[in-house]
LOGU-160735 format. One record per residue (C-alpha): x negated, y negated, z; residue in three letters. Coordinates in steps of 0.001 Angstrom, whole numbers, padded with zeros to 6 digits, always signed. Layout:
BEGIN
XYZala
...
end
This chain:
BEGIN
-140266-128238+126214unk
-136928-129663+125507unk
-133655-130647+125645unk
-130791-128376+123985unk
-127253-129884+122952unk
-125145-127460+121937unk
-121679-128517+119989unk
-119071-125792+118755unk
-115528-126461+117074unk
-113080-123382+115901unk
-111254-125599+113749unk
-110718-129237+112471unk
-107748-130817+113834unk
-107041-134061+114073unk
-106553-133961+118147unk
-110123-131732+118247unk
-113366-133798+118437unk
-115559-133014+115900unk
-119070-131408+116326unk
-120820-134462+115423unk
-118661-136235+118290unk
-119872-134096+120544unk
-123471-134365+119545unk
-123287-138143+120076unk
-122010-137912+124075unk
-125071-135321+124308unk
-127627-137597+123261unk
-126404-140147+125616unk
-128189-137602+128176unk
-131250-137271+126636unk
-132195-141176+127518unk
-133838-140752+124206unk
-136358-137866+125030unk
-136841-135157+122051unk
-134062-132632+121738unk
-133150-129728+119591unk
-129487-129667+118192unk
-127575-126244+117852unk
-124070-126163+116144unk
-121613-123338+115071unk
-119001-124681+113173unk
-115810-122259+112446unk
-116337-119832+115878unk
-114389-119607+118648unk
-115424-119695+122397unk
-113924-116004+123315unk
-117189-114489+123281unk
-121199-115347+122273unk
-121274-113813+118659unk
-122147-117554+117086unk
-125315-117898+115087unk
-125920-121504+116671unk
-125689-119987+120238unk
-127734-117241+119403unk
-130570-119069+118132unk
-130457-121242+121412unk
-130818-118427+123888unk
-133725-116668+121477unk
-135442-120696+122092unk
-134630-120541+125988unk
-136194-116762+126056unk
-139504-118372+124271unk
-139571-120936+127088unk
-139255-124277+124780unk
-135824-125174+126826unk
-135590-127406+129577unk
-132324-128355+130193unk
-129109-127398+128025unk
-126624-130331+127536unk
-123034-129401+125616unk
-119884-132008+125446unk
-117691-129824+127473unk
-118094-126829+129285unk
-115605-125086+127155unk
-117020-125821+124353unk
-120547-123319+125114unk
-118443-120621+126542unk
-114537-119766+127385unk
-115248-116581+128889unk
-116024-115834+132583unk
-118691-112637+131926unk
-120663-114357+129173unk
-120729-117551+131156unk
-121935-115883+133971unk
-124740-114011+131882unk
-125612-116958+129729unk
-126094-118841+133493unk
-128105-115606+134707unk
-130560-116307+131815unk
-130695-120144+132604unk
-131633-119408+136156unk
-133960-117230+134925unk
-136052-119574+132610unk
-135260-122344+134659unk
-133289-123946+132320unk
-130843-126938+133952unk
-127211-126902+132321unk
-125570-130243+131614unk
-122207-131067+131207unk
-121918-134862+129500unk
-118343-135292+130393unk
-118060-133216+133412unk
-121121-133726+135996unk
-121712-130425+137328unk
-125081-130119+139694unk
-125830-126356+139127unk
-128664-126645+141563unk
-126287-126700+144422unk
-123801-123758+145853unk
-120902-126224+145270unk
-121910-126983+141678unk
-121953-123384+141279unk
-118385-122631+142154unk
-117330-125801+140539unk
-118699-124870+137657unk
-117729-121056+138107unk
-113789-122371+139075unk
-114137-123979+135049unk
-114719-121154+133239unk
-111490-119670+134976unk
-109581-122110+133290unk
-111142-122208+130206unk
-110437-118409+129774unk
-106854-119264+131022unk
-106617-121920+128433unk
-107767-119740+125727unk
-106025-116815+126306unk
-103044-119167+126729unk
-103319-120450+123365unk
-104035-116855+122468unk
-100076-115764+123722unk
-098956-119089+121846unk
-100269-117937+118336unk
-099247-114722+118897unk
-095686-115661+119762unk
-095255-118129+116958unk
-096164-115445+114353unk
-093548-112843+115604unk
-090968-116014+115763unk
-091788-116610+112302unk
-091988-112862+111269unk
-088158-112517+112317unk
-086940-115158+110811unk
-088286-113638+106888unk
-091156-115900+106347unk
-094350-114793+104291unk
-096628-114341+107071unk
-099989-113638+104548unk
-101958-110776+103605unk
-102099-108742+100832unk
-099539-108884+098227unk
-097775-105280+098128unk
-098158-103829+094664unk
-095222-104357+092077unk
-094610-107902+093498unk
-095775-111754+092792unk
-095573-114604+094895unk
-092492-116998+094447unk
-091632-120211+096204unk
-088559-120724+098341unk
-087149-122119+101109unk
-085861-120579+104278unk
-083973-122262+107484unk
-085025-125715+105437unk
-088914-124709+105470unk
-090869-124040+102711unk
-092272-120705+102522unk
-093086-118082+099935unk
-091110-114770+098662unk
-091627-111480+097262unk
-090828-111170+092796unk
-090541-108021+091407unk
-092814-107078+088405unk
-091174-104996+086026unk
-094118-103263+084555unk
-095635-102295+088068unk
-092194-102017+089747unk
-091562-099006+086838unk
-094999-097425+088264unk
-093666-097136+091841unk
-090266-096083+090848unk
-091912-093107+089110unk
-094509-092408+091679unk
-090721-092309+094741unk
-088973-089869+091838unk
-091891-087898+091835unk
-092451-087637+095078unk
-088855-087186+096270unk
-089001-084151+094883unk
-090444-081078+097027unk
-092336-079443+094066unk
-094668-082654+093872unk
-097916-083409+096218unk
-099855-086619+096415unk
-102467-084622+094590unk
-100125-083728+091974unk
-098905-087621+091433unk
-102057-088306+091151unk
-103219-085642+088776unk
-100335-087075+086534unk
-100941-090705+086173unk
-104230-090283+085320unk
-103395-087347+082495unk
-101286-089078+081245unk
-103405-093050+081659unk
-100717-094078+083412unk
-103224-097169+084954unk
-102949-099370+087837unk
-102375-102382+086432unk
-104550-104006+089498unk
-107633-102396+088304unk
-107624-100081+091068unk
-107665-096255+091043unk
-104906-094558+091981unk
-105803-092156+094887unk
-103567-090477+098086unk
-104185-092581+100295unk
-103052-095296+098431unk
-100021-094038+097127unk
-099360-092371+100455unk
-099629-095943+101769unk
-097180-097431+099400unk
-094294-094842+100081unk
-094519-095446+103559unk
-093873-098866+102915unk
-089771-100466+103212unk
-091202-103594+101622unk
-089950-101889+098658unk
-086171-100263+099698unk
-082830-101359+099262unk
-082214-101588+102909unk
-078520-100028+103678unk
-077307-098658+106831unk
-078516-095065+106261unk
-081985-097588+106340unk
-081269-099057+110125unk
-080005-095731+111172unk
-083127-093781+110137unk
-085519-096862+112179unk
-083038-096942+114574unk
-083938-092847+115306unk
-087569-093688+115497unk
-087389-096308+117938unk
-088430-099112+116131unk
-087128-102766+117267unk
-084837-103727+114336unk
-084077-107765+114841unk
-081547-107686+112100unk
-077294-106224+113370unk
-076462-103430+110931unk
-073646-105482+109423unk
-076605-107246+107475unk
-078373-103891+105879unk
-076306-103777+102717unk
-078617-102594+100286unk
-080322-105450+098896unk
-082615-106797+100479unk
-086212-104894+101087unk
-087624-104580+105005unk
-090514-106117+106401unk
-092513-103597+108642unk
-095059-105419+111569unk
-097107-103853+114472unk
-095322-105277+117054unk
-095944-106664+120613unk
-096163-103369+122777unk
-097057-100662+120713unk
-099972-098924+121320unk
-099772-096356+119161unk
-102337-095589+116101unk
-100959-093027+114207unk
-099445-094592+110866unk
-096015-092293+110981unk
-095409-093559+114428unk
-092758-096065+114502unk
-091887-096331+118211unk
-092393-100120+118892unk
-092663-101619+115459unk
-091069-104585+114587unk
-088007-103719+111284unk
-087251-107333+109575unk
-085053-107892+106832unk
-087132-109251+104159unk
-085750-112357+101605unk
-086655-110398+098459unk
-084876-107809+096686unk
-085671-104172+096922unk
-086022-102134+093955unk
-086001-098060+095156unk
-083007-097111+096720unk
-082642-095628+099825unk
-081809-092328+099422unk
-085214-091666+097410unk
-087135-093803+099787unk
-085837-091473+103302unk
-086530-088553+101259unk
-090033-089951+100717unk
-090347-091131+104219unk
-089513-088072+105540unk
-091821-086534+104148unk
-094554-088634+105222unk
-093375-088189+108731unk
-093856-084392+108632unk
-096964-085103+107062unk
-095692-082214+104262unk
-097928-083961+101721unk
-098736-080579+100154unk
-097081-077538+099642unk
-099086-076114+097165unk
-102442-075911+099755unk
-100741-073727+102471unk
-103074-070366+102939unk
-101309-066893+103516unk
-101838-066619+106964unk
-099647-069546+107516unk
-095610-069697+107967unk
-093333-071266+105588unk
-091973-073075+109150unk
-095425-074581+109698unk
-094555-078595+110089unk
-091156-077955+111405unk
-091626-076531+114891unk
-093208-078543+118026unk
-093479-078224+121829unk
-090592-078659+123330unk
-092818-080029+126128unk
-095267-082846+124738unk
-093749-082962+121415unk
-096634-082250+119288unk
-096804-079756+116390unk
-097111-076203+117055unk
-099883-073960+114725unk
-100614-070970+113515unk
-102688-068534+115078unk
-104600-065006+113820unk
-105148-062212+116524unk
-106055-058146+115864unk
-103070-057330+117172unk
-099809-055662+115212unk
-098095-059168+115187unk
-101185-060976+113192unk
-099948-064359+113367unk
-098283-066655+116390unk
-097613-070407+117123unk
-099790-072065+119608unk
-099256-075842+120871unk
-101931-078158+118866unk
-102483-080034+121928unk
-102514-077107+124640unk
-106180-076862+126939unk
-106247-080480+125455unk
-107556-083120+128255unk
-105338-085826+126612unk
-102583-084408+126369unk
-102935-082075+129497unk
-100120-079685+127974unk
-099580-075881+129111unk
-097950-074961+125914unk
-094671-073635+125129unk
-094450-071634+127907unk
-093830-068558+125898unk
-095472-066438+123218unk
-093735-067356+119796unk
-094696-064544+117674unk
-094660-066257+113732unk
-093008-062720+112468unk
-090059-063022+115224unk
-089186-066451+114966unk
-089377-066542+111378unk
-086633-063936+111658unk
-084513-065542+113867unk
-084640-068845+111814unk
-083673-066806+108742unk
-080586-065412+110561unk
-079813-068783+112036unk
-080145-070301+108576unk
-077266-067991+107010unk
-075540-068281+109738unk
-075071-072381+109532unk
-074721-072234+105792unk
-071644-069965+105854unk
-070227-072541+108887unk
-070420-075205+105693unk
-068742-072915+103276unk
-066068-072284+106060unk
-066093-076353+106236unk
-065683-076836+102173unk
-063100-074722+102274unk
-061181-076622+104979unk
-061889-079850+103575unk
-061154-079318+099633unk
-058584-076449+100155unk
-056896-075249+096706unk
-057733-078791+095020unk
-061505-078093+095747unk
-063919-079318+092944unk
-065163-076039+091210unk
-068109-078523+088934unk
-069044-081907+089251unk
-069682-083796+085775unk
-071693-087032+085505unk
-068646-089348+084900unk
-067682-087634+088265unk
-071215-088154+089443unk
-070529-091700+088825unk
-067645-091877+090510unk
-068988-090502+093669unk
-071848-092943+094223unk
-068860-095578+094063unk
-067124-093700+096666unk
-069969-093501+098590unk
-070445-097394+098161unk
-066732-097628+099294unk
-068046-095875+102818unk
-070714-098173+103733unk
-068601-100573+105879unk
-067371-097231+107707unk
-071275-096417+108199unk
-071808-100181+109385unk
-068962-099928+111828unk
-069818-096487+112863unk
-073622-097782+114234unk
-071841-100885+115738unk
-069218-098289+117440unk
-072359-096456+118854unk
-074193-099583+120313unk
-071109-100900+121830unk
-070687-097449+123547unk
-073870-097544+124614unk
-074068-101189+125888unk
-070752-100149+127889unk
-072362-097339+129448unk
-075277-099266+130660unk
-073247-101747+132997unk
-071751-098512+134894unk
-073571-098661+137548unk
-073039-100802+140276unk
-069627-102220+138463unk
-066081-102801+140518unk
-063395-100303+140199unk
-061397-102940+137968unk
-064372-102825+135573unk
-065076-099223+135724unk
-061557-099159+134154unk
-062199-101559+131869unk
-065245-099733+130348unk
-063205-096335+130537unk
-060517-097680+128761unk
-062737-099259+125870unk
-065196-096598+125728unk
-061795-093989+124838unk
-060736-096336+122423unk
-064361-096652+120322unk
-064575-092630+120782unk
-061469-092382+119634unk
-062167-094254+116102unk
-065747-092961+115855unk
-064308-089842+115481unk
-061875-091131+112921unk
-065193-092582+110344unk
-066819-089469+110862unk
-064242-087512+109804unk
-063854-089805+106805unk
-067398-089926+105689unk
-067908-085781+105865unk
-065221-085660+103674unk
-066241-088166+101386unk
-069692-086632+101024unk
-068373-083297+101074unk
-068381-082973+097276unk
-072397-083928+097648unk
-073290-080995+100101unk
-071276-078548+098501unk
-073820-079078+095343unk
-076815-079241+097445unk
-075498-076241+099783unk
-074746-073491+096920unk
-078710-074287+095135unk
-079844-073459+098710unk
-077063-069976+099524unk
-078673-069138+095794unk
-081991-069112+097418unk
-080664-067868+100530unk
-079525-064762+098707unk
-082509-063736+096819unk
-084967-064993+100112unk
-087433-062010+099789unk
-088253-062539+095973unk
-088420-066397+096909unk
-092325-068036+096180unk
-093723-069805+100125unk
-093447-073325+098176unk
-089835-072328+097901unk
-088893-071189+101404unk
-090816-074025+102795unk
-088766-076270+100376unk
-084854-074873+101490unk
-086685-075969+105638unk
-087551-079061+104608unk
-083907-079370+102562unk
-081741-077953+106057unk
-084319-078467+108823unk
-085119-081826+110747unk
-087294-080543+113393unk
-087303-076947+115295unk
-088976-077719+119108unk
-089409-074460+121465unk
-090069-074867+125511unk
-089778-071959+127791unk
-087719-069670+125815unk
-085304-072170+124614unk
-085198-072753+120822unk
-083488-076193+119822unk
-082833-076800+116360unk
-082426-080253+114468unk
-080711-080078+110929unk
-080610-082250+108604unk
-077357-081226+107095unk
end
């Protein structure tokens, strides 16, 4: 039998002491008796998965260990459960544990807890350093530096210089940049599937100039990504809805620079749609699809409405739009023998996850599809009532493309009303939230200021439906057309005039509450 010294170091640094260091304050304990060495170089201490360590306990098992000797006593373990197994196994086989720089007795109770009270601390220190790392990264994250990873397709690496620190940059590549833009324009359109996109490159050996295939996962992956958007307000305001944590004020989204998208601190969430929690960071480089196409992609991707060519008969050109009203998942279609055929029931009802009762009501497919239809004609002649009112006798009958032109520069002109309009909202909000517990004199403070930003949030809004009335009234008379004609209309095209007016539809109890989009 003999004696084991054990030496482990994560990483060189020049205040860490090196594994052959270590080795030399072992031997000094040996009295120069034969010992086995054991190293892992490159693994941390947070748990036992280290070849070096491995191989030790397999020798101690075999009964050719003594006595175990390491440097420090973080340096064999930094958790409290594998130290406490790893000095199970040592009782075990007998095995005496030796600490050259701190002189622990383990044959005695009060070397025990000693030695025990260590290993709390080394944990502590670890996961310490753990909280450090993490917090630098997110410091860093905000601030637009190039935290690593895989370089998104349709960019290069560039050097710059940020806050006076080096760092590195997105570059656009033209000739995979032009790839993407196609793949948004195709998508952005309701007619097109992932399957379709794909189905196209490759007919037409359009290649990925990575040497990759193109697939739908991958290009699913990309047009969730705002590394690639011109970030403007109509940008924040659509994170801003989803509850993501957007470090940048709204006064900076002007439309040039791209977003950088992170996981965040508290999230726990897995699905990839879910943006509660997730950290929104301007990014230094320049977009390159705007934002218009990229939220109608997005949007998409949220509904998870990646086909509309797969739907079977038996489903319901509303399937996607309407949830529970309770625990806000998606409600399906069902078959029964009975007269009505189909009905929605709550994806997640008799679940043990989501422990939800359902809707609370029976929501016959045949009914509500119905309703919505009525409720659809009924909110597109309130817009022709509004075009009316808004263009009067100098309405615009046809919109040319010089006039085209001329409305995306209006609509340019209304971003700082947009801007302000967001800030107008947060202030209100901000306001509201010192109400309670505040002083009369404040109360009527907040009142007073509250009126006033009400007062010219109302005035924007006015301004902007009016400048982008000339934009619905286009979109709005395609979708009366199709409104009109509804029972000659194909399911791909009913489910396309939802997705066009409908955000989300979410039933409870009896109660139908409608989101529009429009």
């Amino acid at each position: 039998m003999y004696d084991a010294l054990y030496a482990r170091q994560s990483i060189e640094k020049k205040d860490s002491i090196s594994v052959e260091s270590q080795l030399e304050y072992c031997r000094y304990e040996t009295h120069g008796e034969a010992c086995m060495e054991y190293t892992d170089k490159g693994f941390s201490g947070k748990d036992t998965n280290r070849p070096g360590f491995e191989k030790m306990m397999n020798d101690i098992r075999a009964g050719k260990i003594k006595r175990v000797i390491v440097y420090k006593l973080d340096r064999i373990s930094r958790s409290i459960l594998d130290f406490a197994n790893m000095m199970e196994i040592f009782q075990k086989y007998h095995v005496e544990f030796v600490s050259s720089t701190e002189k622990f007795d383990t044959s005695t109770p009060i070397g025990r807890a000693m030695l025990n009270i260590c290993i709390v601390f080394a944990q502590l220190e670890r996961e310490t350093i753990q909280k450090r790392v993490t917090d630098a990264y997110y410091a860093r994250c905000k601030r637009g530096f190039y935290m690593g990873g895989r370089i998104p397709y349709g960019y290069r690496l560039t050097n710059t210089v940020i806050d006076n620190i080096r760092t590195s940059m997105y570059e656009e590549i033209p000739e995979e940049s032009k790839q993407l833009k196609l793949i948004y324009s195709m998508y952005a359109d309701m007619d097109n599937s992932l399957g379709d996109i794909v189905r196209y490159l490759n007919e037409h050996r359009i290649k990925n100039l990575r040497g990759a295939n193109w697939n739908t996962a991958r290009i699913s992956e990309m047009l969730r990504n705002p590394v690639y958007v011109q970030a403007d307000i109509d940008v924040y305001q659509f994170f801003q809805s989803q509850g993501a944590n957007i470090y940048n004020p709204a006064s900076d989204f002007t439309g040039y620079n791209a977003c950088y998208l992170y996981k965040g601190t508290v999230s726990n969430s897995r699905k990839q749609n879910d943006l509660s929690g997730k950290e929104i960071v301007l990014a230094p480089h320049k977009g390159f699809i705007p934002s218009k196409t990229w939220l109608a992609c997005r949007q998409r991707c949220l509904n998870n409405r990646q086909s509309t060519k797969t739907c079977k008969p038996k489903n319901s050109w509303l399937a996607g739009k309407v949830k529970c009203g309770k625990c806000g998942y998606a409600l399906i279609i069902r078959k029964a023998k009975t007269k009505w055929g189909r009905y929605f029931v709550c994806s997640q009802s008799g679940s043990c996850r989501a422990g939800c009762t359902g809707a609370g009501c029976t929501v016959y497919a045949d009914v509500l599809e119905e309703y919505m239809f009525d409720v659809i004609r009924e909110r597109l002649s309130e817009f022709s009532a509004l075009k009316e009112t808004v263009f009067g006798e100098n309405r615009i009958a046809c919109i040319s493309g010089t006039e085209k032109e001329g409305m995306q520069v209006m609509s340019k002109k209304h971003i700082p009303k947009k801007i302000r309009l967001t800030q107008i909202e947060e202030e209100i909000e901000e306001l509201l939230s010192k109400v309670s517990g505040a002083s009369n004199v404040l109360m009527k403070y907040i009142d007073e200021k509250v009126s006033k930003l009400d007062a010219e949030r109302k005035n924007l809004q006015e301004e902007i439906v009016t400048a982008n009335a000339t934009d619905t009234e286009g979109r709005l008379k395609q979708i009366t057309n199709h409104v009109k004609i509804w029972e000659t209309l194909s399911f791909e095209d009913r489910q396309s005039v939802v997705d066009t007016l409908i955000k989300v539809i979410r039933i409870a109890d009896g109660h139908i509450e409608i989101t529009w989009n429009i």
